[in-house]
ZAVEXGU-946902 format. One record per residue (C-alpha): residue number from 1; x, y, z; chain; residue in one letter. Coordinates in steps of 0.1 Angstrom, whole numbers, plus 5000, padded with zeros to 4 digits. Layout:
// residues N
+-----+------+------+------+--------+---------+
! num !    u !    v !    w ! cadena ! residuo !
+-----+------+------+------+--------+---------+
! NUM !    X !    Y !    Z !      A !       A !
...
+-----+------+------+------+--------+---------+
//
This chain:
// residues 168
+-----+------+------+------+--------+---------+
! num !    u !    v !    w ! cadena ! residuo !
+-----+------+------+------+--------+---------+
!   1 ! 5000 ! 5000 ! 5000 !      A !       X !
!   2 ! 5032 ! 5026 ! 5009 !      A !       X !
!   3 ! 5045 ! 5014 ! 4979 !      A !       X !
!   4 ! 5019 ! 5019 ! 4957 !      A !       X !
!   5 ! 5011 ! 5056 ! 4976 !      A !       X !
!   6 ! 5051 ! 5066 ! 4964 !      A !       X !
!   7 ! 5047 ! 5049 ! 4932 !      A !       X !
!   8 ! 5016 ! 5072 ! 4923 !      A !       X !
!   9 ! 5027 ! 5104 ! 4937 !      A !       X !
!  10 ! 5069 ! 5108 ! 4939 !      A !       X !
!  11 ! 5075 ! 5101 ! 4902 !      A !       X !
!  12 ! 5045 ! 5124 ! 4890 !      A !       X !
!  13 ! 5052 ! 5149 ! 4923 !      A !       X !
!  14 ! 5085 ! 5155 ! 4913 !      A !       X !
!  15 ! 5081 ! 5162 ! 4875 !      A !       X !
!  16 ! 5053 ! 5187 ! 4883 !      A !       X !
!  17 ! 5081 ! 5200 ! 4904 !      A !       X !
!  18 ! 5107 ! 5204 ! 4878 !      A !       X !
!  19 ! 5087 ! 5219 ! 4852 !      A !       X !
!  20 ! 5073 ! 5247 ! 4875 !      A !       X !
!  21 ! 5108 ! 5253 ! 4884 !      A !       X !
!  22 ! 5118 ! 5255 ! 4853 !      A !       X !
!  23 ! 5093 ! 5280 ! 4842 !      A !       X !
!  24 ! 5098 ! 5305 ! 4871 !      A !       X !
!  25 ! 5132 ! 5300 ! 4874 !      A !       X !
!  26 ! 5148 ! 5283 ! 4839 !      A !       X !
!  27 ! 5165 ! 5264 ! 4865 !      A !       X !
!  28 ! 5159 ! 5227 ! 4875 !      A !       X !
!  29 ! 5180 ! 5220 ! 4907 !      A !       X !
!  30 ! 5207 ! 5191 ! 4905 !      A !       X !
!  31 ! 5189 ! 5179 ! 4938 !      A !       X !
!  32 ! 5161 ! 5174 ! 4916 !      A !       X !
!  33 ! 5177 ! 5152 ! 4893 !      A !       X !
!  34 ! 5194 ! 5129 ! 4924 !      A !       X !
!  35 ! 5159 ! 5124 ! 4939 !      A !       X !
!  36 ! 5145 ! 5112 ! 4906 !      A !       X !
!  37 ! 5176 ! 5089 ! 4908 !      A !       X !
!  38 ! 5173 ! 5076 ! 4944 !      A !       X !
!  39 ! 5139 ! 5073 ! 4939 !      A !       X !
!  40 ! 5140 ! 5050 ! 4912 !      A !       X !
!  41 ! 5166 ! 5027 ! 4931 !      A !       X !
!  42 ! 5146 ! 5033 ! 4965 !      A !       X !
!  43 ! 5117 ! 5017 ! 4944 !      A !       X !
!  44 ! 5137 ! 4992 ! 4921 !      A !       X !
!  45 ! 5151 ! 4974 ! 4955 !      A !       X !
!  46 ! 5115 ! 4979 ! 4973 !      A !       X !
!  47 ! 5094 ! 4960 ! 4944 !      A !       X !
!  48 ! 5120 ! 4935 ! 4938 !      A !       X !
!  49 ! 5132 ! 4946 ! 4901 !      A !       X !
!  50 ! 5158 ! 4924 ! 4891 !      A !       X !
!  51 ! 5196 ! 4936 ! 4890 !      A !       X !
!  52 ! 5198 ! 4927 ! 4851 !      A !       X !
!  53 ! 5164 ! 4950 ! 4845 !      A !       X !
!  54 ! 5179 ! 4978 ! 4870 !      A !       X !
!  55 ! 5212 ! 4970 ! 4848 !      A !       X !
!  56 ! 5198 ! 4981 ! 4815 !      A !       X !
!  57 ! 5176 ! 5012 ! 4833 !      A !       X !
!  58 ! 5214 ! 5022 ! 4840 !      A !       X !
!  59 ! 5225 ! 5018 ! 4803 !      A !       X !
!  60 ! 5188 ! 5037 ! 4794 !      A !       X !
!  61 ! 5201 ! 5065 ! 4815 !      A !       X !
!  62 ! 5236 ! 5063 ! 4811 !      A !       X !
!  63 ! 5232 ! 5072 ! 4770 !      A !       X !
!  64 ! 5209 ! 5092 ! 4775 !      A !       X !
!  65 ! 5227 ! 5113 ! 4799 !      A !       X !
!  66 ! 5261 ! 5108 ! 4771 !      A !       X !
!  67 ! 5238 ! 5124 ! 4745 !      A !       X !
!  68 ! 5221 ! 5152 ! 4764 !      A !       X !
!  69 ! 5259 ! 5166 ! 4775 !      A !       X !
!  70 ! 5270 ! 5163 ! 4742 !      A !       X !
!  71 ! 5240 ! 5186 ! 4730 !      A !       X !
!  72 ! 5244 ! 5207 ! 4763 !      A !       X !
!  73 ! 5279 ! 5211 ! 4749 !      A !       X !
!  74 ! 5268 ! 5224 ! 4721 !      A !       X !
!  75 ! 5243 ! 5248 ! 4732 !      A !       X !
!  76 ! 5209 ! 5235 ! 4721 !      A !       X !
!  77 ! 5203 ! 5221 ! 4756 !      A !       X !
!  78 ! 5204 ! 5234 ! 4792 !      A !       X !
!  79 ! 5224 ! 5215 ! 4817 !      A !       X !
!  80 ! 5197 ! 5206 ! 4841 !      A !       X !
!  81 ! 5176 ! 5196 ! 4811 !      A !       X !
!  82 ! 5203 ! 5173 ! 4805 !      A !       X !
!  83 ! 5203 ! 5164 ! 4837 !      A !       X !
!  84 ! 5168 ! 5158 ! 4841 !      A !       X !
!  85 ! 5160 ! 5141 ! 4805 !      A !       X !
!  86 ! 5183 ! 5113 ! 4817 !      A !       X !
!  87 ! 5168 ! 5109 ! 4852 !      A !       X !
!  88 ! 5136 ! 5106 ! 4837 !      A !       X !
!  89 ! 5153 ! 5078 ! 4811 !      A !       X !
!  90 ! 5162 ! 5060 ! 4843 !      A !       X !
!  91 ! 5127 ! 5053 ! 4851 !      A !       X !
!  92 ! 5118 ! 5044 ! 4817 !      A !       X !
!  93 ! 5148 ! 5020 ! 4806 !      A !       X !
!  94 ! 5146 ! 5006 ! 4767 !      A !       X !
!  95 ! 5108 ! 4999 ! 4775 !      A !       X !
!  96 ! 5093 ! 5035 ! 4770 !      A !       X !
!  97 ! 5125 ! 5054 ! 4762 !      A !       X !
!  98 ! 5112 ! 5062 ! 4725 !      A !       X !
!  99 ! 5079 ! 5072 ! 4733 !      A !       X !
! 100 ! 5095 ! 5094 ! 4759 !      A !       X !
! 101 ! 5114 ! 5108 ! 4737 !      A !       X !
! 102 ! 5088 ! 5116 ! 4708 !      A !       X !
! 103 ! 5064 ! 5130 ! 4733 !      A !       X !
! 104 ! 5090 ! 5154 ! 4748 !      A !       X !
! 105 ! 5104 ! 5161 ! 4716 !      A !       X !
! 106 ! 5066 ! 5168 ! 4703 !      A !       X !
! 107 ! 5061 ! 5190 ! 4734 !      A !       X !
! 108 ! 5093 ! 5212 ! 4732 !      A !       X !
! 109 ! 5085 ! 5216 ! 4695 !      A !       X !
! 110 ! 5050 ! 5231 ! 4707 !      A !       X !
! 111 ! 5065 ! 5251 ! 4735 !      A !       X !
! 112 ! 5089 ! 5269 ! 4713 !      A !       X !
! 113 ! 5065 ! 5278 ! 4688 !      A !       X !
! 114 ! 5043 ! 5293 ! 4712 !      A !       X !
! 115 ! 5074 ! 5309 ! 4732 !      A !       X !
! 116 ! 5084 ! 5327 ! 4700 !      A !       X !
! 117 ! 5045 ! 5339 ! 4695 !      A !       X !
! 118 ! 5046 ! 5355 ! 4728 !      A !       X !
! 119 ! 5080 ! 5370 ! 4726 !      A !       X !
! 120 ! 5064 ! 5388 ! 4692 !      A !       X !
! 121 ! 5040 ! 5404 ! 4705 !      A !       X !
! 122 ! 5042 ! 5434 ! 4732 !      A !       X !
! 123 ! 5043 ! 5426 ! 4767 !      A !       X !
! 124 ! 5019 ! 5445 ! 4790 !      A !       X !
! 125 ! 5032 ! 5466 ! 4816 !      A !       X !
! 126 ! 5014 ! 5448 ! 4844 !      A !       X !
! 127 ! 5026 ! 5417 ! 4832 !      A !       X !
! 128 ! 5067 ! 5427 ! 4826 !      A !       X !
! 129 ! 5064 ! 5439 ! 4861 !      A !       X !
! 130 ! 5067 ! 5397 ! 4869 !      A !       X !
! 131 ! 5107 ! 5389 ! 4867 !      A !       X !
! 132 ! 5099 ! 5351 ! 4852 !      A !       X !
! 133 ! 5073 ! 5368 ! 4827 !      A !       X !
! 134 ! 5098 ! 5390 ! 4816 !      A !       X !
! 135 ! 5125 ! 5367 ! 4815 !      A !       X !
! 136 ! 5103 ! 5343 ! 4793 !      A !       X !
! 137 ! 5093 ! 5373 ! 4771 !      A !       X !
! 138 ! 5130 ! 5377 ! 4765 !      A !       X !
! 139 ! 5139 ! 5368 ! 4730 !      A !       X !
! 140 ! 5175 ! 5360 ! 4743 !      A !       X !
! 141 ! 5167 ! 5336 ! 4770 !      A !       X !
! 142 ! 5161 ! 5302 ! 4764 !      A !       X !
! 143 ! 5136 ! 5278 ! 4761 !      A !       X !
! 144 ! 5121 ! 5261 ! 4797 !      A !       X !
! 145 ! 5126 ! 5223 ! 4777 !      A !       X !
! 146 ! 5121 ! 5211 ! 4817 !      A !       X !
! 147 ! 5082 ! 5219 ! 4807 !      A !       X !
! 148 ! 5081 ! 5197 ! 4777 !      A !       X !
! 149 ! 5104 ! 5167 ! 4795 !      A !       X !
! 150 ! 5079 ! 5165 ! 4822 !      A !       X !
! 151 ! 5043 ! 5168 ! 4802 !      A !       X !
! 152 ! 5060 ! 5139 ! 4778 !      A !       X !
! 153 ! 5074 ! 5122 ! 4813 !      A !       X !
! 154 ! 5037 ! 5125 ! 4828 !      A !       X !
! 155 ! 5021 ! 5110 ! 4797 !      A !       X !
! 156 ! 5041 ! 5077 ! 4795 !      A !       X !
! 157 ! 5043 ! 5073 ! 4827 !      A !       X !
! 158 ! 5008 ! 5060 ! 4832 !      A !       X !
! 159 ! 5018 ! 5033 ! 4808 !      A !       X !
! 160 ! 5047 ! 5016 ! 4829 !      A !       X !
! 161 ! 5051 ! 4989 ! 4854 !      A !       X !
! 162 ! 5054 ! 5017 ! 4881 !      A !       X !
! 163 ! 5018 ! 5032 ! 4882 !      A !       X !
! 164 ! 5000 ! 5008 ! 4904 !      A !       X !
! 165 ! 4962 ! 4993 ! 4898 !      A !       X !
! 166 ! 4939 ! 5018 ! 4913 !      A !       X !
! 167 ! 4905 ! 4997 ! 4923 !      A !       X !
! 168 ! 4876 ! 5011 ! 4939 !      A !       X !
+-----+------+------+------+--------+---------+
//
């Protein structure tokens, strides 16, 4: 039943978490990223997953955190995204990487489309008077990709061995 309870709400909790963090901040906390990890390993060793399955959720994060650096390298990516994107990929493994991956590249496809309509037009004064308003109306800040990781994170999810049977 405990497990079940953390299995429902830390995963989903802590994504919520990181986007909103992202948004107001364009930040997303490397403590944020290591609780997504202990989590997962907290729960792997709780509900019994095998070392060979928690072996290839490794190798699922471990190239997806090699890719994300070498994009954060290059500029396209922030480092927490990088960060976050394979923290998330540890909780997925092989399984429901790809569709991870579609849906967040879907989302962050959406996001910056509608980013770059709102930095077109003119700010209201009440509005610029927010400092994470203004800094998203900012043509030369970046994109909060933590948004679009976690909506495509809280759509698989659901679909995964680790959202428990809710009867009633």
């Amino acid at each position: 039943m405990l497990t079940d309870a953390i299995k429902l709400l830390m995963f989903p909790a802590l994504m919520a978490f990181a986007a909103s963090s992202d948004l107001f901040t364009m930040t997303i906390s490397n403590r944020l990223s290591l609780a997504l990890a202990s989590g997962f390993l907290l729960l792997a060793i709780v509900t019994g997953m095998s070392l060979s399955a928690i072996g290839m959720h490794l190798a699922a994060a471990s190239l997806v955190l090699v890719i994300a650096f070498g994009f954060f390298s290059q500029g396209w990516v922030g480092g927490g995204d990088a960060k976050l994107v394979a923290a998330t990929a540890l909780w997925f493994g092989f399984d429901y990487l790809l569709d991870y991956m579609i849906y967040a590249a879907l989302f962050g496809g959406v996001l910056t489309l509608i980013l770059l309509q709102f930095r077109r037009l003119p700010l209201p004064e009440s509005l610029a008077r927010q400092k994470w308003i203004e800094r998203l109306h900012n043509a030369g800040s970046g994109v909060p990709y933590g948004i679009a990781l976690a909506a495509a994170a809280l759509v698989v999810y659901p679909k995964t061995g680790w959202m428990p049977g809710i009867s009633f």
